[in-house]
PQR file with spaces between the fields and no chain letter, atoms N, CA, C, O and H, PARSE charges and radii, in Angstrom:
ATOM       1  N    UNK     1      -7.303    4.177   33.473 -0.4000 1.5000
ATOM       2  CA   UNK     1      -7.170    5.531   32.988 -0.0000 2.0000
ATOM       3  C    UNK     1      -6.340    6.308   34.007  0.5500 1.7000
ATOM       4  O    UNK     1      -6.374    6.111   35.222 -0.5500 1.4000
ATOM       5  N    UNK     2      -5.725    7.050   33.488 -0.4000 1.5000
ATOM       6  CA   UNK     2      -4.499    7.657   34.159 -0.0000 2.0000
ATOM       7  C    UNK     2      -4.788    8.910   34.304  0.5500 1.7000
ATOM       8  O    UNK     2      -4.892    9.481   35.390 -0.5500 1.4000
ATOM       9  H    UNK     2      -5.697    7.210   32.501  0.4000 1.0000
ATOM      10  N    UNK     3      -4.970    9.536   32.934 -0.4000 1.5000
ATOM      11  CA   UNK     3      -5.364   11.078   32.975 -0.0000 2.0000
ATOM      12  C    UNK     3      -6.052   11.318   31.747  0.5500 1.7000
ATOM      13  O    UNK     3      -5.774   10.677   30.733 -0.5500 1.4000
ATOM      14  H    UNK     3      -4.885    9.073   32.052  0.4000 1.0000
ATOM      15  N    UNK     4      -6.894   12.161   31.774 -0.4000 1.5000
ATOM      16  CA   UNK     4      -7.787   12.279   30.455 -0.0000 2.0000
ATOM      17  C    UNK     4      -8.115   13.842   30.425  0.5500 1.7000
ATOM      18  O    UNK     4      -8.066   14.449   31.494 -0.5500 1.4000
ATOM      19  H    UNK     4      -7.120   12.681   32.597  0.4000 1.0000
ATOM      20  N    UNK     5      -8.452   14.531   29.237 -0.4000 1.5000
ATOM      21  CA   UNK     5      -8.094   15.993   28.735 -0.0000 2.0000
ATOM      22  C    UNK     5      -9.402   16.014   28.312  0.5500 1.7000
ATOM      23  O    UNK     5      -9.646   14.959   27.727 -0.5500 1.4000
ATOM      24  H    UNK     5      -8.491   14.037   28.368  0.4000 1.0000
ATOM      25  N    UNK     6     -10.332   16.737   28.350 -0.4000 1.5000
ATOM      26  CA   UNK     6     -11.515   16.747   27.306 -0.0000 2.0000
ATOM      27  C    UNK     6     -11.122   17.722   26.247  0.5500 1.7000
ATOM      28  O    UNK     6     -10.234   18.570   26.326 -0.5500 1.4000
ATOM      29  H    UNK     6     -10.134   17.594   28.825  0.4000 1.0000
ATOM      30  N    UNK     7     -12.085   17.421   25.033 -0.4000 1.5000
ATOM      31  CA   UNK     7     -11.230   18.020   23.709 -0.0000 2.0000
ATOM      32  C    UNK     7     -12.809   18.960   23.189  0.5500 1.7000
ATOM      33  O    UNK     7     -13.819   18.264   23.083 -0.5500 1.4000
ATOM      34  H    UNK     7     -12.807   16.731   24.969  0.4000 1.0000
ATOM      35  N    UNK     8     -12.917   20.222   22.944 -0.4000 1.5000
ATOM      36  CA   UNK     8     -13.867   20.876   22.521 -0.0000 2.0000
ATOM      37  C    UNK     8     -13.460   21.574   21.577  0.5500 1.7000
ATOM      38  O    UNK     8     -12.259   21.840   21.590 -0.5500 1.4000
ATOM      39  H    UNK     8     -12.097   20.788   23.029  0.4000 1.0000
ATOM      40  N    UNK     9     -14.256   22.076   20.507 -0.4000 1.5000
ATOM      41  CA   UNK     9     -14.392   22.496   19.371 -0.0000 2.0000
ATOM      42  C    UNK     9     -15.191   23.359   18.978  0.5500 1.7000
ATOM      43  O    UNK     9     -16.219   22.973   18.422 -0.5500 1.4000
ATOM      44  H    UNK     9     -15.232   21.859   20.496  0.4000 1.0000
ATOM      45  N    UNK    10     -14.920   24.914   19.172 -0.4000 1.5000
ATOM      46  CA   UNK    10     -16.093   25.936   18.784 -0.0000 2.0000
ATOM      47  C    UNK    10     -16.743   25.830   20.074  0.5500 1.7000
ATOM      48  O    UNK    10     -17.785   26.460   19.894 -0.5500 1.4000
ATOM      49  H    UNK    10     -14.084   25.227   19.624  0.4000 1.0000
ATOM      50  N    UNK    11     -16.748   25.451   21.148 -0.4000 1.5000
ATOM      51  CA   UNK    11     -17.587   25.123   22.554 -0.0000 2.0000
ATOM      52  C    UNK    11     -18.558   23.961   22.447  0.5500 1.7000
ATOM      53  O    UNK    11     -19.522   23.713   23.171 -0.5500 1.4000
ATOM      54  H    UNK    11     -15.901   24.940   21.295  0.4000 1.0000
ATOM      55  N    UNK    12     -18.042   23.218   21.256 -0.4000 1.5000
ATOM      56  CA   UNK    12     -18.787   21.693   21.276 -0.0000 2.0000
ATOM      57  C    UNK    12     -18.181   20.708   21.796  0.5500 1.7000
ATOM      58  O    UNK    12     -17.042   20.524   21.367 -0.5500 1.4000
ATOM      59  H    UNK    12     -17.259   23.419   20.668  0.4000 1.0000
ATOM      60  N    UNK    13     -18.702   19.732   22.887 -0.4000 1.5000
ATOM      61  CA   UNK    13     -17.505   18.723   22.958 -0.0000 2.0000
ATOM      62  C    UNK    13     -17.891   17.687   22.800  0.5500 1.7000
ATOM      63  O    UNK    13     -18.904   17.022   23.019 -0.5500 1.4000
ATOM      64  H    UNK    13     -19.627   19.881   23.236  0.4000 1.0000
ATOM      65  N    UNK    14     -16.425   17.545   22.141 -0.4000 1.5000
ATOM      66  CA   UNK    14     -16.863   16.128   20.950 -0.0000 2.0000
ATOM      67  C    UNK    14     -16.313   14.738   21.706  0.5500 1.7000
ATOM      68  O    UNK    14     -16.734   13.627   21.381 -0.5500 1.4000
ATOM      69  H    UNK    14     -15.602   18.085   21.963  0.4000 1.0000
ATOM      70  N    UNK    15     -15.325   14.943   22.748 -0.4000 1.5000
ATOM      71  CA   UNK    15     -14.824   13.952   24.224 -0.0000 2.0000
ATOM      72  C    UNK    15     -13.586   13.642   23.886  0.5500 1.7000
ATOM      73  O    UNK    15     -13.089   13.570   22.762 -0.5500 1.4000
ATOM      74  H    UNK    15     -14.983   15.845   23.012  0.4000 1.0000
ATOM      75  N    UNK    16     -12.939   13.392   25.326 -0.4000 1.5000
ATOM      76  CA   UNK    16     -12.172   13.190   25.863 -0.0000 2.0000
ATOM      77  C    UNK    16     -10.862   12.022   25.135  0.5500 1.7000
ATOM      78  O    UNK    16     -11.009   11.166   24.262 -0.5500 1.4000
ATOM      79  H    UNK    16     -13.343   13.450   26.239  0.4000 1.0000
ATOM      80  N    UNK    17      -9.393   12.496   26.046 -0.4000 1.5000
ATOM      81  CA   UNK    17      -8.244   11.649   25.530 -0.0000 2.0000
ATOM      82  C    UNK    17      -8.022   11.161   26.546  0.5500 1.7000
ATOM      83  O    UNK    17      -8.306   11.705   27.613 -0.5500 1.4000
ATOM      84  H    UNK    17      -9.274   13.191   26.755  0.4000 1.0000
ATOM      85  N    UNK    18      -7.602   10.306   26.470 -0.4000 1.5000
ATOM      86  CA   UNK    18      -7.811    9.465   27.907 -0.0000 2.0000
ATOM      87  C    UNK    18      -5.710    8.343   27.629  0.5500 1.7000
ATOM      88  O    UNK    18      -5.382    7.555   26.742 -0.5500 1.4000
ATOM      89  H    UNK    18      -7.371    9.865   25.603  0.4000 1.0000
ATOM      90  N    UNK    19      -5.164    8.696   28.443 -0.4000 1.5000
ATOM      91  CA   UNK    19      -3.660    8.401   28.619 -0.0000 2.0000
ATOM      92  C    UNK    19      -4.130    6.821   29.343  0.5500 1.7000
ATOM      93  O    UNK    19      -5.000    6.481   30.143 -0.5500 1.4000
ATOM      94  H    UNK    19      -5.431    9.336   29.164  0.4000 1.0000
ATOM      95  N    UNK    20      -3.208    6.213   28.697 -0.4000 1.5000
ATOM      96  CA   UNK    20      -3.301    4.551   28.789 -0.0000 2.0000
ATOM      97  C    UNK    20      -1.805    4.072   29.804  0.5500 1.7000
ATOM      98  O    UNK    20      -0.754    4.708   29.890 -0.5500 1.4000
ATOM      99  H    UNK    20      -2.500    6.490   28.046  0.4000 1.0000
ATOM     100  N    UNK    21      -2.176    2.709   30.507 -0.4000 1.5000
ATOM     101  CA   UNK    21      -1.410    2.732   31.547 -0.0000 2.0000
ATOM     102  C    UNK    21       0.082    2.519   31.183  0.5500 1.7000
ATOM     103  O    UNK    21       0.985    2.353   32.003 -0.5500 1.4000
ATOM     104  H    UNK    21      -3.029    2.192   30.436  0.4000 1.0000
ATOM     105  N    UNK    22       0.249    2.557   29.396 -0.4000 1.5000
ATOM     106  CA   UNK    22       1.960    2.402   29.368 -0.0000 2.0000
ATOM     107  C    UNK    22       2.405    4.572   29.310  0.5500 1.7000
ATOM     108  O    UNK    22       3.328    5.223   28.821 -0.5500 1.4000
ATOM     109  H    UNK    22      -0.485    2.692   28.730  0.4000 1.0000
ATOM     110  N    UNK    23       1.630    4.793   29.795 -0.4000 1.5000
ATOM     111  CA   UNK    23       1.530    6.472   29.901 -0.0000 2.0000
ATOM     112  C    UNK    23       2.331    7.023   28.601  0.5500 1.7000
ATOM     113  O    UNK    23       3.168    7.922   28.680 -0.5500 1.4000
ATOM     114  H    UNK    23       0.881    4.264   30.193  0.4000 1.0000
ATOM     115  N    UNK    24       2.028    6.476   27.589 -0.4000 1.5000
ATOM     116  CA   UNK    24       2.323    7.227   26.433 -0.0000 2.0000
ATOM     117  C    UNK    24       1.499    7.257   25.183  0.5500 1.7000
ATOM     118  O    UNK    24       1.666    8.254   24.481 -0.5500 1.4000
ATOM     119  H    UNK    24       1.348    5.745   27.525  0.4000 1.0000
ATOM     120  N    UNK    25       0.640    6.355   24.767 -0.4000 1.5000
ATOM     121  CA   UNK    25      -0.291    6.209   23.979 -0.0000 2.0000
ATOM     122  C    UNK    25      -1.636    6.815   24.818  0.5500 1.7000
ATOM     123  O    UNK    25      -1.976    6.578   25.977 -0.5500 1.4000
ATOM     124  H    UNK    25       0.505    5.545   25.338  0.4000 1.0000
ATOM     125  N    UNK    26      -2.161    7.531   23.979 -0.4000 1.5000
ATOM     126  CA   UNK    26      -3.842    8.101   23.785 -0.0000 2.0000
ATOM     127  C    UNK    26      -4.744    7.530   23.228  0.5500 1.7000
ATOM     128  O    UNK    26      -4.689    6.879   22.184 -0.5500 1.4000
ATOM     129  H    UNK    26      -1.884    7.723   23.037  0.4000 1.0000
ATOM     130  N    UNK    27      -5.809    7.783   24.029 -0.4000 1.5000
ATOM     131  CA   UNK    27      -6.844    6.695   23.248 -0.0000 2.0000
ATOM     132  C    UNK    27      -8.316    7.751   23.437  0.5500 1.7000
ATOM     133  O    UNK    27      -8.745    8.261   24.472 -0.5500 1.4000
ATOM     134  H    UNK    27      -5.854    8.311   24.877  0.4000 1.0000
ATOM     135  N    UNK    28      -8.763    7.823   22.288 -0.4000 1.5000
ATOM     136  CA   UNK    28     -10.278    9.032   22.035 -0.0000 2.0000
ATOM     137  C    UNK    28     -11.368    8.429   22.551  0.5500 1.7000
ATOM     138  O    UNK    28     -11.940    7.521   21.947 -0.5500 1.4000
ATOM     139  H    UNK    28      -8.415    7.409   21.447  0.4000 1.0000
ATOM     140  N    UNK    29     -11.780    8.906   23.790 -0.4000 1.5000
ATOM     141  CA   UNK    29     -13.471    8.837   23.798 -0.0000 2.0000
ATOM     142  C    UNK    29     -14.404    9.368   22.875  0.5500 1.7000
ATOM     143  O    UNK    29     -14.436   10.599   22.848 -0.5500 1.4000
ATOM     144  H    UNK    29     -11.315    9.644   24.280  0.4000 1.0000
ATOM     145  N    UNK    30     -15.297    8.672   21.986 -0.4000 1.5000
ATOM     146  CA   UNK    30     -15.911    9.947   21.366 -0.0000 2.0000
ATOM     147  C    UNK    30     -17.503   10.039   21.921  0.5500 1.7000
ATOM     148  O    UNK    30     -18.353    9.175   22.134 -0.5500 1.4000
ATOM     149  H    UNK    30     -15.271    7.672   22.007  0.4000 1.0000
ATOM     150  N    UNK    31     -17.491   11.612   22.059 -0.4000 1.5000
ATOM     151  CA   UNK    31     -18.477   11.897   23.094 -0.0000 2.0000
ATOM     152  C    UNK    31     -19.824   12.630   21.663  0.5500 1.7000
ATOM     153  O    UNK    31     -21.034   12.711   21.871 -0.5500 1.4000
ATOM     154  H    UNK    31     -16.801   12.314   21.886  0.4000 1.0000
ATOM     155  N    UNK    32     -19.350   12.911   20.772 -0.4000 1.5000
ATOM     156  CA   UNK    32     -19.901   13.687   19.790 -0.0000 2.0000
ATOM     157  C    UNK    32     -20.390   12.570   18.584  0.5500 1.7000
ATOM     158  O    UNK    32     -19.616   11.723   18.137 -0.5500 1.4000
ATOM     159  H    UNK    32     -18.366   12.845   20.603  0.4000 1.0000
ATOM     160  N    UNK    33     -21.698   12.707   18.174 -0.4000 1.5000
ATOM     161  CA   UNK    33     -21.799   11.576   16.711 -0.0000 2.0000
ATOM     162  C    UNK    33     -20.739   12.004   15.829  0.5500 1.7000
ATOM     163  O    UNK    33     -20.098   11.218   15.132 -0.5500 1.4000
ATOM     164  H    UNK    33     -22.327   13.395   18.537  0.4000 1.0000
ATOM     165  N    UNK    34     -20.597   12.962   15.854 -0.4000 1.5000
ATOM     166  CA   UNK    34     -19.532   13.534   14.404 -0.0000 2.0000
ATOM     167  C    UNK    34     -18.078   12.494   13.939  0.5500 1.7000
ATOM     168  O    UNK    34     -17.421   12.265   12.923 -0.5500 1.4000
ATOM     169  H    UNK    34     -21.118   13.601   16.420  0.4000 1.0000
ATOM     170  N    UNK    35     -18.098   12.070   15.414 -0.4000 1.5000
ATOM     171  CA   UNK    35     -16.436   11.551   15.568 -0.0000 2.0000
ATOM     172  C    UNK    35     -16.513   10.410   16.130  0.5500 1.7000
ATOM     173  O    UNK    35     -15.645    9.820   16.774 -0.5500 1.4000
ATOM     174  H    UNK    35     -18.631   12.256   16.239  0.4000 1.0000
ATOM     175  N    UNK    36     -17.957    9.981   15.791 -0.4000 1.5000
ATOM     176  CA   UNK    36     -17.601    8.394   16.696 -0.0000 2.0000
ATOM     177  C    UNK    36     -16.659    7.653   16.125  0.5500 1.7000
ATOM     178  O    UNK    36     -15.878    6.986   16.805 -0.5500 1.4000
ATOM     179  H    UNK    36     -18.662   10.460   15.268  0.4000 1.0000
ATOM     180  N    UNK    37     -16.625    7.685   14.809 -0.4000 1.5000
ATOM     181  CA   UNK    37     -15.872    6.903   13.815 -0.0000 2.0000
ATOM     182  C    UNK    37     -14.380    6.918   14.665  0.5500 1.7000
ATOM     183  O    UNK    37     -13.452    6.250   14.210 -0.5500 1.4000
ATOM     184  H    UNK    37     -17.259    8.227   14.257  0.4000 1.0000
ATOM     185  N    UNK    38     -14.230    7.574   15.700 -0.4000 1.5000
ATOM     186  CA   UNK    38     -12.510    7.968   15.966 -0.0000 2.0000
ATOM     187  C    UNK    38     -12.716    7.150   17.100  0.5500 1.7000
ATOM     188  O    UNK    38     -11.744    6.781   17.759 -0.5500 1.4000
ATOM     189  H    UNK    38     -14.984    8.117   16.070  0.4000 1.0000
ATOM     190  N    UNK    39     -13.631    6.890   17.342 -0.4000 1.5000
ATOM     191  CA   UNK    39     -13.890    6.292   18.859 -0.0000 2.0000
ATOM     192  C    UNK    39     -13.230    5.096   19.541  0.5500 1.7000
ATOM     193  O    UNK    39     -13.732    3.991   19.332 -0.5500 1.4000
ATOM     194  H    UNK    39     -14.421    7.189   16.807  0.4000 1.0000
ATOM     195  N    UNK    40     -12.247    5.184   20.268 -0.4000 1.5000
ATOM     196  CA   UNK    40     -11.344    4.388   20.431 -0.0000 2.0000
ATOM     197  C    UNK    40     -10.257    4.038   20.204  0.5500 1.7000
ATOM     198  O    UNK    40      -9.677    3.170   20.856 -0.5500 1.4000
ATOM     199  H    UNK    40     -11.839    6.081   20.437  0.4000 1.0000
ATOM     200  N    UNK    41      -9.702    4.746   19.082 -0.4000 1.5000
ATOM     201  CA   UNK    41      -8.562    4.804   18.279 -0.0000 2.0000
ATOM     202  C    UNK    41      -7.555    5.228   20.026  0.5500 1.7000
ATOM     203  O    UNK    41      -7.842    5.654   21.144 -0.5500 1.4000
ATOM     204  H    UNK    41     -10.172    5.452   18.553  0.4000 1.0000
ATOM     205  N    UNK    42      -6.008    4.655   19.093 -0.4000 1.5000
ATOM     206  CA   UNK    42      -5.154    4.878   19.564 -0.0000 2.0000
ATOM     207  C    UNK    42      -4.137    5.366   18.744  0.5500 1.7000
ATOM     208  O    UNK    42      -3.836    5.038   17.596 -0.5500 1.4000
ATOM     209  H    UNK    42      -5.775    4.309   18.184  0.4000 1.0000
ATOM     210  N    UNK    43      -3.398    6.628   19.883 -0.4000 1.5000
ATOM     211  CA   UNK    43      -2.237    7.191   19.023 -0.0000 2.0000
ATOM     212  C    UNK    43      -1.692    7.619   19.890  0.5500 1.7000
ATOM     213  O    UNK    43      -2.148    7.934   20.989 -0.5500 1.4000
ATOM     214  H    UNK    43      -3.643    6.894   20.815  0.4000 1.0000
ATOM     215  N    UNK    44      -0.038    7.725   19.282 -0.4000 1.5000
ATOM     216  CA   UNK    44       1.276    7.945   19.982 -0.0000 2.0000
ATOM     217  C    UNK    44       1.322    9.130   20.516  0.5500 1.7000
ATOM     218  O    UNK    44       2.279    9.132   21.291 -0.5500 1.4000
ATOM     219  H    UNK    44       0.332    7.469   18.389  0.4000 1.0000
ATOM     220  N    UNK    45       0.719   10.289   20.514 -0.4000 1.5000
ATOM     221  CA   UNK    45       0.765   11.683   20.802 -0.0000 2.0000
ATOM     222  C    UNK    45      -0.626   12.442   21.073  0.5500 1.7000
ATOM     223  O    UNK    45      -1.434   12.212   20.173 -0.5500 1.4000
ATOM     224  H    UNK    45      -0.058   10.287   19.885  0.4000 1.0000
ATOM     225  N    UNK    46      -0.948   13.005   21.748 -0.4000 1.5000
ATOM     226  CA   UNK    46      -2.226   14.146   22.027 -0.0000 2.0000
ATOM     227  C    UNK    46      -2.026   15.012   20.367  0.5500 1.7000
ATOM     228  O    UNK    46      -3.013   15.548   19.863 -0.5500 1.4000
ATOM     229  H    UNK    46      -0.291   13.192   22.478  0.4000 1.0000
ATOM     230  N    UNK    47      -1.416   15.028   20.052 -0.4000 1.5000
ATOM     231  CA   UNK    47      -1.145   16.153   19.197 -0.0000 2.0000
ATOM     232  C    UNK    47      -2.089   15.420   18.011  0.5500 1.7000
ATOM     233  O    UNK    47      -3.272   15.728   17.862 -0.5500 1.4000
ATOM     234  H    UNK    47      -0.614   14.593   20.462  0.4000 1.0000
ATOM     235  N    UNK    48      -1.494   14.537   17.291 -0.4000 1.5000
ATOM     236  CA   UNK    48      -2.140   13.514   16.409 -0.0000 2.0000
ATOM     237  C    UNK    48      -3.638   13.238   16.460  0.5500 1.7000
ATOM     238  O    UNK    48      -4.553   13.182   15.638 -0.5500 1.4000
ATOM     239  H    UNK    48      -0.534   14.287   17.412  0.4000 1.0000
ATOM     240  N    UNK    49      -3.499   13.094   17.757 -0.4000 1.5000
ATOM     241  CA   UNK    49      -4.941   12.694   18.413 -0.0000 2.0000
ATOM     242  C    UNK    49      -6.408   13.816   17.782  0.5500 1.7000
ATOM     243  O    UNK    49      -7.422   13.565   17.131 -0.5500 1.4000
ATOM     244  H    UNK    49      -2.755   13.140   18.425  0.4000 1.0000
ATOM     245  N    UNK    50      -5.808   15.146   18.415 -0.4000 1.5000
ATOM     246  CA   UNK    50      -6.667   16.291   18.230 -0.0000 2.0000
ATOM     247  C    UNK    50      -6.538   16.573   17.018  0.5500 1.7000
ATOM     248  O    UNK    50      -7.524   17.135   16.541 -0.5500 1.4000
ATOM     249  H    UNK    50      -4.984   15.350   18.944  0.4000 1.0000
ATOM     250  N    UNK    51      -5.473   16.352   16.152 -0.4000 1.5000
ATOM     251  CA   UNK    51      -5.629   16.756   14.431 -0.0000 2.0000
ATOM     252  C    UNK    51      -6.670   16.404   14.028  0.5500 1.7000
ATOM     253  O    UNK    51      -7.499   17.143   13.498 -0.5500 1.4000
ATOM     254  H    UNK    51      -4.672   15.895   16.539  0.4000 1.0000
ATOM     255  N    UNK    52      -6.835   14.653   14.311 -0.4000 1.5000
ATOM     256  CA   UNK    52      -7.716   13.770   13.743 -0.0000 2.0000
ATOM     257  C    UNK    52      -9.050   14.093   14.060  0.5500 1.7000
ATOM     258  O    UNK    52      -9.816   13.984   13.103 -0.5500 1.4000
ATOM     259  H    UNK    52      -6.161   14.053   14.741  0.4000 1.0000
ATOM     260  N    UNK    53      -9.647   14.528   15.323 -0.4000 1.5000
ATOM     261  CA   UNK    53     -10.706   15.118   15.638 -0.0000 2.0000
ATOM     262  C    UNK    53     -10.607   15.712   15.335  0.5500 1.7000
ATOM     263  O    UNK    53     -10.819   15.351   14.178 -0.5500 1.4000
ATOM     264  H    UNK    53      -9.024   14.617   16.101  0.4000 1.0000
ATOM     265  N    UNK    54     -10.313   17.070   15.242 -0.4000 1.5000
ATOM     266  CA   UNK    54     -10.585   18.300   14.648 -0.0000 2.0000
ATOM     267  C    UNK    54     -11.232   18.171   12.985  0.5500 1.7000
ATOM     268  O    UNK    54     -12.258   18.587   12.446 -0.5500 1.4000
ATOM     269  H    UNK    54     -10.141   17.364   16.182  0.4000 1.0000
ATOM     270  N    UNK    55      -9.972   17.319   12.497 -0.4000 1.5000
ATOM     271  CA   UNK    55     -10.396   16.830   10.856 -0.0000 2.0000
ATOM     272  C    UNK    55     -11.934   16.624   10.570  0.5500 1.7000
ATOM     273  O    UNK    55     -12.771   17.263    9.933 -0.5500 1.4000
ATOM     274  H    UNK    55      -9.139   16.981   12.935  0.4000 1.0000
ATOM     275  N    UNK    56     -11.953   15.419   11.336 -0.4000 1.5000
ATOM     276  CA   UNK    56     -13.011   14.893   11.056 -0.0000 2.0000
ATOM     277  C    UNK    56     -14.380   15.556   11.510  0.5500 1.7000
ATOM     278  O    UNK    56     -15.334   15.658   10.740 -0.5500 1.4000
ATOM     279  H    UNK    56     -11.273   14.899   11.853  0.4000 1.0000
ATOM     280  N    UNK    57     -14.393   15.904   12.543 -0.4000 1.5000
ATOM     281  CA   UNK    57     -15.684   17.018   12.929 -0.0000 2.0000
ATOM     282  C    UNK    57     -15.832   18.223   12.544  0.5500 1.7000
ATOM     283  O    UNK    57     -16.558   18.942   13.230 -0.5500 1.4000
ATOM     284  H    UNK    57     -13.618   15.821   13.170  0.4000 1.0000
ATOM     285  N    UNK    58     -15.152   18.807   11.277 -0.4000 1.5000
ATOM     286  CA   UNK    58     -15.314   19.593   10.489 -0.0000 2.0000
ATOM     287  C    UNK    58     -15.247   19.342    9.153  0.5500 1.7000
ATOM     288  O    UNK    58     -15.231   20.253    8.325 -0.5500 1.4000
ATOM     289  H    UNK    58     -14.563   18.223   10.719  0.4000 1.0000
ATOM     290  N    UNK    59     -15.202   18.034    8.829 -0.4000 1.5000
ATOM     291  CA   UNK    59     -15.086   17.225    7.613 -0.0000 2.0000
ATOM     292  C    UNK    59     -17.163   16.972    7.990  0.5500 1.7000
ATOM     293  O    UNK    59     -17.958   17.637    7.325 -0.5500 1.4000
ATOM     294  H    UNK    59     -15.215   17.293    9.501  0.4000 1.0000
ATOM     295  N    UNK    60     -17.555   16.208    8.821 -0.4000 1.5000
ATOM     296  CA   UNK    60     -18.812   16.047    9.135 -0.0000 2.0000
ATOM     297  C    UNK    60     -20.199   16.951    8.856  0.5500 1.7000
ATOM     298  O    UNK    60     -21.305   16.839    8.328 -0.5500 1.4000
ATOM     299  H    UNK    60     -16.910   15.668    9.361  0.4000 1.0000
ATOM     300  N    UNK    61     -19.254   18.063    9.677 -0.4000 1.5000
ATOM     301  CA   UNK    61     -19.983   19.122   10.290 -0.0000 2.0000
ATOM     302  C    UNK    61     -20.259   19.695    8.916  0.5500 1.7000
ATOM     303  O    UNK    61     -21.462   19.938    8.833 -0.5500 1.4000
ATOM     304  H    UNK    61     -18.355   18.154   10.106  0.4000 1.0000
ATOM     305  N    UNK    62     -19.714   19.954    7.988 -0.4000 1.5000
ATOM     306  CA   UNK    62     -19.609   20.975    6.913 -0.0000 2.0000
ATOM     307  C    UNK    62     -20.197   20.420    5.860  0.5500 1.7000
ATOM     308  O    UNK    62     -20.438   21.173    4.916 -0.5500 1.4000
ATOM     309  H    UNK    62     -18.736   19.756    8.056  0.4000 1.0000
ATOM     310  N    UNK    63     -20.475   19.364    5.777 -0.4000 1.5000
ATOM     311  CA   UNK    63     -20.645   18.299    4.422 -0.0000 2.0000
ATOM     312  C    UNK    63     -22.572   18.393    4.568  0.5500 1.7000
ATOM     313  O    UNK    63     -23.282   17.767    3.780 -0.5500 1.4000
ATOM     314  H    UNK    63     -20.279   18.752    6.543  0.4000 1.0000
């Protein structure tokens, strides 16, 4: 792990992005049940990354 961002939501945190050693792919800790399902995933951008959390822990949360 290189560098990692924690990712919160409403002041919930649902965990961390964690930069992989070709320092361009992201990979989700998931720290929250809401989003385990994301847990581990990899993606090309932070940006992508946090859509997908965001999605989904308000896809969860709301249902």
């Amino acid at each position: 792990m290189f560098e990692s961002r924690i990712i919160e939501i409403n002041g919930t945190f649902v965990g961390a992005v964690i930069l992989e050693e070709d320092h361009q792919t992201r990979r989700f800790y998931a720290a929250h049940e809401s989003v385990q399902s994301l847990h581990n995933m990899r993606y090309p951008n932070g940006q992508d990354l946090r859509a997908s959390v965001l999605r989904t822990f308000k896809t969860l949360i709301h249902t």
